[in-house]
C-alpha positions in Angstrom: 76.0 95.7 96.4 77.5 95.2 99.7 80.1 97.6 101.1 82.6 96.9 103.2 85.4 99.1 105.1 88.4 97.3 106.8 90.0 100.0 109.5 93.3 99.6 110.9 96.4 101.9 112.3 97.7 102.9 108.9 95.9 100.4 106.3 98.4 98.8 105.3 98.0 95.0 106.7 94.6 95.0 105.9 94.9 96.1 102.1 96.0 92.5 102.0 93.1 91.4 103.7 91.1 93.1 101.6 92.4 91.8 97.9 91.7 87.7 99.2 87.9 89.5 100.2 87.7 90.5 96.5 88.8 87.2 95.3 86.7 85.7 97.6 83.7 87.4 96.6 84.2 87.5 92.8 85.2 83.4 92.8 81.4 83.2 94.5 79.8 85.5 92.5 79.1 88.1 95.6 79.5 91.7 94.5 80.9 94.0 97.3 82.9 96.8 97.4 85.1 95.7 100.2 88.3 98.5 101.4 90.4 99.3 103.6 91.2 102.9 105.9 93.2 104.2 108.3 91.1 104.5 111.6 91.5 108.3 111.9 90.0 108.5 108.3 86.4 106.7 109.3 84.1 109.6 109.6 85.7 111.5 106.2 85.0 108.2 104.2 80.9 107.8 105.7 80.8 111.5 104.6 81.8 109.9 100.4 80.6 106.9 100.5 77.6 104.4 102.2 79.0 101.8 104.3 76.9 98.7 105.6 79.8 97.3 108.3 83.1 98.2 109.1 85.3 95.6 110.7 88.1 96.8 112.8 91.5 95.2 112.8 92.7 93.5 116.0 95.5 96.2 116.9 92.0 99.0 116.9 89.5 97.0 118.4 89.6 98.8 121.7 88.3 101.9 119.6 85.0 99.9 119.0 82.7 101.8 122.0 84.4 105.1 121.0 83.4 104.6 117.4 80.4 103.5 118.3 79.3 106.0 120.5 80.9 108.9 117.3 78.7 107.0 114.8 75.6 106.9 117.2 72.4 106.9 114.6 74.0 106.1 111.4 72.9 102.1 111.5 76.4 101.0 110.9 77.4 97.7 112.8 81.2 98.0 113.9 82.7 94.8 114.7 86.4 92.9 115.5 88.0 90.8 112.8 88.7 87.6 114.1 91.8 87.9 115.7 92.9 84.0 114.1 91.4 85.2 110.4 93.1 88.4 110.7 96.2 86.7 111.4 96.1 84.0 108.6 94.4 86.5 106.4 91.5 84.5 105.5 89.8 86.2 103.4 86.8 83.6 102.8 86.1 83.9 106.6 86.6 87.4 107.0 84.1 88.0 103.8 81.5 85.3 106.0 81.8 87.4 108.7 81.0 90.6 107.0 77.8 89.5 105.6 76.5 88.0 108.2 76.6 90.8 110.0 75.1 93.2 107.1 72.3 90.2 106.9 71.6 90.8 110.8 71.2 94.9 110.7 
């Protein structure tokens, strides 16, 4: 199983996101446990729970390098949401993107 963390400023517009993921991925049969945190709570959820990508929402993707650099040896790919996907809330693509990404590691 595939998991995925969404991470924006409070959560909130991504917990949207996150429920067309899960319809997404149950309509094709893909099991993932796809969710969403606030930014400031990223290294407390990797200490509960195994995480293959986290996607950071457009209004926190300048935190990407910082991240990065805090997460340094943990083989977790950190990556934008597409700023057009993120703002339709298209699921299907966002979900595409995700496991592309986990295929890649």
């Amino acid at each position: 199983m595939n998991t995925i963390m969404l991470a924006c400023n409070a959560g909130m517009s991504t917990s949207l996101l996150v429920t067309k993921m899960q319809k997404t991925a149950e309509e094709k049969g893909i099991q993932a446990n796809i969710f969403a945190k606030p930014v400031t709570e990223i290294e407390i959820t990797l200490q509960e729970k195994n995480v293959d990508v986290i996607l950071l929402g457009p209004q926190v993707k300048f935190m990407k390098k910082q991240l990065e650099a805090k997460l340094a040896g943990k083989n977790i790919p950190i990556e934008a949401i597409d700023m057009l996907h993120y703002g339709m809330m298209n699921g299907e693509k966002v979900l595409e993107q995700a496991l592309k990404i986990i295929e890649s590691k």
